[in-house]
C-alpha atoms as a printed R data frame, in Angstrom:
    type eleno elety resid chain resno       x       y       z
1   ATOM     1    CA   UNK     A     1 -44.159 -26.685 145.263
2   ATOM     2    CA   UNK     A     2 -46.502 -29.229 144.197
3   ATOM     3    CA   UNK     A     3 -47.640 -32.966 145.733
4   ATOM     4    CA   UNK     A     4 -44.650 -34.992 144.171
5   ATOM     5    CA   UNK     A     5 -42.051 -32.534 144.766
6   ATOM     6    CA   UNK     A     6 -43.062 -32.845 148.048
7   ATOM     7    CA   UNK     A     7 -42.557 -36.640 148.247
8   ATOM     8    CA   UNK     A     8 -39.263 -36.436 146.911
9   ATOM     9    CA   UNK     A     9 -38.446 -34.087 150.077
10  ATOM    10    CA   UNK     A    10 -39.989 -35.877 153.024
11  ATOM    11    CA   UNK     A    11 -40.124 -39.583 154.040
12  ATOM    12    CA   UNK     A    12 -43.520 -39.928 152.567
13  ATOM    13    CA   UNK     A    13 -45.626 -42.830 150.830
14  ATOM    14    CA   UNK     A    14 -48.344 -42.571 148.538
15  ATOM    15    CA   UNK     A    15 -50.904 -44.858 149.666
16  ATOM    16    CA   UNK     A    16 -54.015 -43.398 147.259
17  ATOM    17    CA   UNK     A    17 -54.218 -40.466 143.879
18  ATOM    18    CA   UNK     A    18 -51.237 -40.973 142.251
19  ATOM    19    CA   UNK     A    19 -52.414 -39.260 139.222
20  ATOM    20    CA   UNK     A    20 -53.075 -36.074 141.223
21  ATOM    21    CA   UNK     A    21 -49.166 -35.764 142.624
22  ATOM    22    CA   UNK     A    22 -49.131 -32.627 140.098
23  ATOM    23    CA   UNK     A    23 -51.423 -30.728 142.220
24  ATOM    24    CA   UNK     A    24 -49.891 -27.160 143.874
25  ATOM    25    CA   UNK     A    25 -49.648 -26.320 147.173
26  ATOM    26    CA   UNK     A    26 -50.844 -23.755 148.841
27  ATOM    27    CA   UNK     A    27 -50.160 -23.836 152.486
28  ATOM    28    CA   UNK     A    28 -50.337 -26.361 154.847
29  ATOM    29    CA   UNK     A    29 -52.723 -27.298 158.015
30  ATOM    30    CA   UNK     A    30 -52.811 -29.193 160.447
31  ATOM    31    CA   UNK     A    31 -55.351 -30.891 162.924
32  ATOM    32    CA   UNK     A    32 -57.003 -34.205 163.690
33  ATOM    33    CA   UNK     A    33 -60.918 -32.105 164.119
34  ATOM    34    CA   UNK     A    34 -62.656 -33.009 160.874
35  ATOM    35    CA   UNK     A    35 -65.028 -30.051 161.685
36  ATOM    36    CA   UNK     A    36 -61.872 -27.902 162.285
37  ATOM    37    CA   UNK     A    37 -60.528 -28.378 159.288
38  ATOM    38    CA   UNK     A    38 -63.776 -27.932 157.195
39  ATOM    39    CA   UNK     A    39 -64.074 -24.779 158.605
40  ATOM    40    CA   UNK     A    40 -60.692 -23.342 158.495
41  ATOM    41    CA   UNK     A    41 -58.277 -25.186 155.943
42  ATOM    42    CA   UNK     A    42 -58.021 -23.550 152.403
43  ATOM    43    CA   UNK     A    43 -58.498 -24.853 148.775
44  ATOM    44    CA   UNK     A    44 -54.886 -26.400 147.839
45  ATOM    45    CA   UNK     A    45 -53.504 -26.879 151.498
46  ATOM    46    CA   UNK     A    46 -51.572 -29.979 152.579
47  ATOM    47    CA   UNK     A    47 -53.535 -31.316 155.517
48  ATOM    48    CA   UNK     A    48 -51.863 -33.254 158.649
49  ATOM    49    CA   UNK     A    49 -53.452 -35.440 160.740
50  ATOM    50    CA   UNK     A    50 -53.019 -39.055 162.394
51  ATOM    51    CA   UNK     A    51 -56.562 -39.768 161.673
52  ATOM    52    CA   UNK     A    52 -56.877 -42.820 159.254
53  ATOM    53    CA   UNK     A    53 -60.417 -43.200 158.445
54  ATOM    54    CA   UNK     A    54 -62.664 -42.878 155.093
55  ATOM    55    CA   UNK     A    55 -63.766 -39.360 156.459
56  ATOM    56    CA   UNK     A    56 -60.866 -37.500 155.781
57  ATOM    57    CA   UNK     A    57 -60.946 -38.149 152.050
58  ATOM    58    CA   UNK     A    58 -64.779 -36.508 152.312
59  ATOM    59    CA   UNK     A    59 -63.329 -33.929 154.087
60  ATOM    60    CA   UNK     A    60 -60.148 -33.087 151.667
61  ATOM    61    CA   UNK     A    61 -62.596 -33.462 149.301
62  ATOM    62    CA   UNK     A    62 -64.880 -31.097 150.508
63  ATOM    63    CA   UNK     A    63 -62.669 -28.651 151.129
64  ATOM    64    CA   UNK     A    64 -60.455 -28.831 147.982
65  ATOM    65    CA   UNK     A    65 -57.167 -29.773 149.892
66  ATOM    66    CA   UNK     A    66 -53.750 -30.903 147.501
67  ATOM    67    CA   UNK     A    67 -53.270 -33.878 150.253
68  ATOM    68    CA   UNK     A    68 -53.579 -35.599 153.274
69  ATOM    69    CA   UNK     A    69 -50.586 -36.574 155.398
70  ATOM    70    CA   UNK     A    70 -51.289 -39.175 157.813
71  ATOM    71    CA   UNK     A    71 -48.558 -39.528 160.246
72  ATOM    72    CA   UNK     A    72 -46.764 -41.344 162.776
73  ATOM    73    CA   UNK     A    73 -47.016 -44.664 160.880
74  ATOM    74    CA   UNK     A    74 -50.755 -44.720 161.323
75  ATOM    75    CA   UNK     A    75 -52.167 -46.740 157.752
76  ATOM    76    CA   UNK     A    76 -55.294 -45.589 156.987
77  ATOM    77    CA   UNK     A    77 -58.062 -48.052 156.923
78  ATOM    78    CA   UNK     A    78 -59.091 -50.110 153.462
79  ATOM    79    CA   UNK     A    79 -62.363 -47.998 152.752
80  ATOM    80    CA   UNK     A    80 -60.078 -44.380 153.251
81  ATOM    81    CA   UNK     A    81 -57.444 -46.091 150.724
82  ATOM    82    CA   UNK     A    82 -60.052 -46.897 148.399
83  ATOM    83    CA   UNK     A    83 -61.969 -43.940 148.795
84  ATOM    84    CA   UNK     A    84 -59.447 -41.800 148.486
85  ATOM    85    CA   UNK     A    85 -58.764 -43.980 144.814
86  ATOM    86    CA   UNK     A    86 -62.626 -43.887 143.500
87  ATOM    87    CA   UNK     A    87 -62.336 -39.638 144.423
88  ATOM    88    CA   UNK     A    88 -58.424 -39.046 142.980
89  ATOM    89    CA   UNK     A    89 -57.655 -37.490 147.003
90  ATOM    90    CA   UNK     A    90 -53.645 -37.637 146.974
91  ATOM    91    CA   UNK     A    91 -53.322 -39.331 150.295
92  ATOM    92    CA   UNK     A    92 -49.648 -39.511 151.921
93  ATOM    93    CA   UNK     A    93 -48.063 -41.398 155.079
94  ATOM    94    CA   UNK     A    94 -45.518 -41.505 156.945
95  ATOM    95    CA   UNK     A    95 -43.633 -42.510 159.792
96  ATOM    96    CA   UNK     A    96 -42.399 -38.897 161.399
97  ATOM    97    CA   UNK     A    97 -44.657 -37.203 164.354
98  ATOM    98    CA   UNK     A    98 -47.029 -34.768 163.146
99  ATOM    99    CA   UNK     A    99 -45.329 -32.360 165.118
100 ATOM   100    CA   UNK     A   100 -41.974 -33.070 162.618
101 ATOM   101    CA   UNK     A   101 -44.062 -32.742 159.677
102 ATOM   102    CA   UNK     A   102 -45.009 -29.195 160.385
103 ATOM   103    CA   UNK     A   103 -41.755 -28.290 160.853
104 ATOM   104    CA   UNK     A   104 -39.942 -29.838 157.864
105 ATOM   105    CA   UNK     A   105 -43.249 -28.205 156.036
106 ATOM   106    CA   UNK     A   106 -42.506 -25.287 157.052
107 ATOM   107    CA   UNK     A   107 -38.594 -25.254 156.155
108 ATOM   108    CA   UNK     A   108 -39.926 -26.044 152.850
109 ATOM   109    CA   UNK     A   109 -41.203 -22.822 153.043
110 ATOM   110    CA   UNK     A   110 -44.920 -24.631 153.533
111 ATOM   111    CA   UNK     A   111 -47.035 -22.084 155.684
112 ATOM   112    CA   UNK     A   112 -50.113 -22.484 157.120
113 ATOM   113    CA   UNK     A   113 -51.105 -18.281 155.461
């Protein structure tokens, strides 16, 4: 399944990398350590987190990541939006509880191996 596929199954907005939406996914992870999930998330995983700053585009940057999914209607901040832009980091929001997103994720058949 790729980025925009994905949008088309979940409530989700694109906020930032709209020419990126093509991108595959791997698997999925989730957690709101940055240090966490430089260590541990994998090149092409769909990251969730309710963290809305500029440092989680350097972080799905860093670490190769398809998107970023920041939930339960946080927005993230003006420099993350246009950071996210300048870099081409598909970055997502929505509305649903980061636990929800895991779980529709994972009905998608979304796992986190």
């Amino acid at each position: 399944m790729n980025v925009q596929e994905l949008t088309k199954a979940l409530p989700l907005r694109v906020v930032a990398g709209q020419s990126n939406l093509t991108k595959e996914i791997s698997g999925g992870y989730v957690s709101d350590l940055l240090s966490n999930v430089m260590g541990q998330a994998r090149s092409g995983n769909i990251w969730v987190t309710m963290q809305g700053h500029q440092n989680i585009v350097a972080v799905a940057s860093l670490a190769g990541l398809a998107a970023i999914i920041v939930t339960g209607g946080v927005e993230p901040d003006k420099d993350a939006i246009r950071k996210a832009g300048s870099e081409d980091i598909v970055l997502l929001t929505t509305t649903l509880p980061s636990f929800e997103v895991v779980g529709r994720l994972y009905g998608l058949g979304i796992t986190g191996e």
